[in-house]
N, C-alpha and C positions, 0 to 999 in steps of 0.2 A: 490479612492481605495475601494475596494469592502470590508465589514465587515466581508463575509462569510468565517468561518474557512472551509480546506479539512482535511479529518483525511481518510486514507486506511488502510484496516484492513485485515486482515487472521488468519486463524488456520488449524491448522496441525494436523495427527494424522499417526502413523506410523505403521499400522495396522490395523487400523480401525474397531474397538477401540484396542486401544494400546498408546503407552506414547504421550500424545499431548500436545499442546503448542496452544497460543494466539500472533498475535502479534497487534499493533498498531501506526500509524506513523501520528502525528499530526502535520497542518500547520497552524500556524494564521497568518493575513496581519500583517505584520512591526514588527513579535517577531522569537525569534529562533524555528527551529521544535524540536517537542519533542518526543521521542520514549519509547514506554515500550511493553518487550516481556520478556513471562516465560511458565514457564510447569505447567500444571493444571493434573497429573495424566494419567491415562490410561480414554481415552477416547474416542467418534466419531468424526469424521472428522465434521460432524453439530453442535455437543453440543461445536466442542472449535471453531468453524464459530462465533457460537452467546457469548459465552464468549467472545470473541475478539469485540464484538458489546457492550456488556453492560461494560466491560471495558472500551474500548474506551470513551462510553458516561460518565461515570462516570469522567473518566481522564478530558474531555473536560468540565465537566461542573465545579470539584471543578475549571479548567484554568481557568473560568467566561465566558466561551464562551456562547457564544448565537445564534448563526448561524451557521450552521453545514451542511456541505453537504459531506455523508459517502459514502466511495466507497470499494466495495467487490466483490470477483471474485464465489462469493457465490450466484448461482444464487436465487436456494430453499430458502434461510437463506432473501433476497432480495425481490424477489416476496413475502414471505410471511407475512414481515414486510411492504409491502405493499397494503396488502390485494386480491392481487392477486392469492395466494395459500392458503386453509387453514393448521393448522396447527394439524398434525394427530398422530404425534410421541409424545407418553407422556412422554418421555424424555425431548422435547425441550420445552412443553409450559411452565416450569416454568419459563428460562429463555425469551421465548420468550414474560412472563408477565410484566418478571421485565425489560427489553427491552424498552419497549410499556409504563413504567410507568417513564424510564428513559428519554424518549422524548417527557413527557412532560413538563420536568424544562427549554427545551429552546424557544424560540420564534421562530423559525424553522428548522428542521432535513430535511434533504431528504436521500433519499438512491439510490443509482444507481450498475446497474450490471456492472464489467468492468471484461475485460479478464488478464489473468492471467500474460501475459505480463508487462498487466498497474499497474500490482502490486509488484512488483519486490522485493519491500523494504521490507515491511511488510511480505512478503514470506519470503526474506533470515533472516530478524532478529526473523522470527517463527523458524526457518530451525536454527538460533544460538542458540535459547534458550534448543530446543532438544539436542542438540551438547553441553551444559554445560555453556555456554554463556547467561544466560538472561541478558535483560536491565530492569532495575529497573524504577517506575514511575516518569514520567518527565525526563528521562535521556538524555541529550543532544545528537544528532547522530553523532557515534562512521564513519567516513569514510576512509574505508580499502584502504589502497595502492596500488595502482594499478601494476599487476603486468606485470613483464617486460616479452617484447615475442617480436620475431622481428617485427610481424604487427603493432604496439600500435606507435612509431615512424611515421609510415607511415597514420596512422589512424587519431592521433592528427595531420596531418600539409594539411593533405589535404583531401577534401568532398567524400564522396563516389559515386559517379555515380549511383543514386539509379532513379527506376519509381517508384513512389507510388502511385496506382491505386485504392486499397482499403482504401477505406474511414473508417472503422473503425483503421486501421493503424495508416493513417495521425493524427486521433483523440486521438490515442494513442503516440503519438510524438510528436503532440502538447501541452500534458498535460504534457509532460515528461518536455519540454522547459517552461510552464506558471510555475511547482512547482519550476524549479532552478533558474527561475527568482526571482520567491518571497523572496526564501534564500537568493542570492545575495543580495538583496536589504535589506535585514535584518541584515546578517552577512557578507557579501564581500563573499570573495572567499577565506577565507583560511577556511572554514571547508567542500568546497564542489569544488573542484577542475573542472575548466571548462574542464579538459580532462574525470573526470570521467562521468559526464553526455553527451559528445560524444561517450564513450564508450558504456554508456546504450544505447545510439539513435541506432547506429550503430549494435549491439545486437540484437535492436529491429525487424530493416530493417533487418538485416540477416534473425532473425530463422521465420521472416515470406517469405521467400525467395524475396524480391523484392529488392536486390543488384547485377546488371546487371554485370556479369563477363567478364573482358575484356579477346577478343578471344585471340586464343596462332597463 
């Protein structure tokens, strides 16, 4: 089993600048996820990008993690923590200092860009902390009940007839299946319910349209 913790991160800003929020959703092999999201003020959609970065790593490092591989739908915030972009808003270089000085406490970070899709988690529990809902650091993940509608029957008992032709998709549905794997195998199935992650697959395949409709 691989030692490399994932942690997916976002922030939110509802205004831009206006009241923002951080969120963070951390995985280790063989321990429960952890989550933490709150409001940091009226802010930029970039300055709570990289809050939700230096949080994170801070959260991951008191865990003892040492292997880290961060995923963010932040492309700017990505590139530039990777030397790709530089950094021109003097807003963001102080965190983007304290960033840079937080990875160096582990023996490897990486950072990868993912589309907003693959981020679902860390969006909605940004998207609760706005709404009066923070999660507190380390908070174990809180998973909402799925609500009833006539499709959800029909969706838990049988596959969708999907093409998946785009390969950034599949990569995206594969990552959705390698994280619930890891939970199961840490925690079973009672804090992540197998219908809820077919609902996200299912989601996914939708709003990128490649669920083949059967004709009338």
């Amino acid at each position: 089993m691989s030692d490399t913790a994932t942690m997916h991160i976002d922030g939110a800003s509802r205004g831009n600048p206006g009241p923002a929020a951080y969120a963070v959703v951390l995985a280790r092999p063989g321990l429960p996820v952890v989550e933490e999201a709150d409001t940091i003020g009226t802010a930029s959609n970039n300055v709570a990008e990289y809050t939700a970065l230096v949080e994170g790593l801070t959260l991951a490092a008191e865990l003892g993690v040492t292997a880290l591989a961060v995923f963010s739908d932040s492309e700017l915030m990505v590139k530039q923590m990777n030397g790709e972009y530089k950094v021109k808003n003097e807003d963001l270089r102080p965190l983007y200092e304290e960033a840079r000085a937080l990875r160096e406490r582990f023996a490897k970070v990486t950072l990868a860009h993912v589309r907003r899709e693959q981020n679902k988690r860390a969006d909605q529990i940004g998207n609760d902390a706005l709404d009066g809902k923070p999660r507190k650091r380390g908070a174990p993940p809180i998973v909402e009940p799925l609500a009833a509608s006539p499709e959800a029957p029909a969706r838990a008992l049988a596959k969708p007839k999907a093409s998946v032709t785009d390969a950034a998709v599949r990569a995206d549905a594969l990552q959705c299946l390698a994280d619930a794997a890891r939970h199961w195998a840490a925690n079973g199935t009672a804090g992540l319910p197998p219908d809820a992650v077919w609902e996200q697959l299912w989601s996914l395949l939708d709003e990128a349209g490649l669920l083949k409709k059967k004709a009338k």
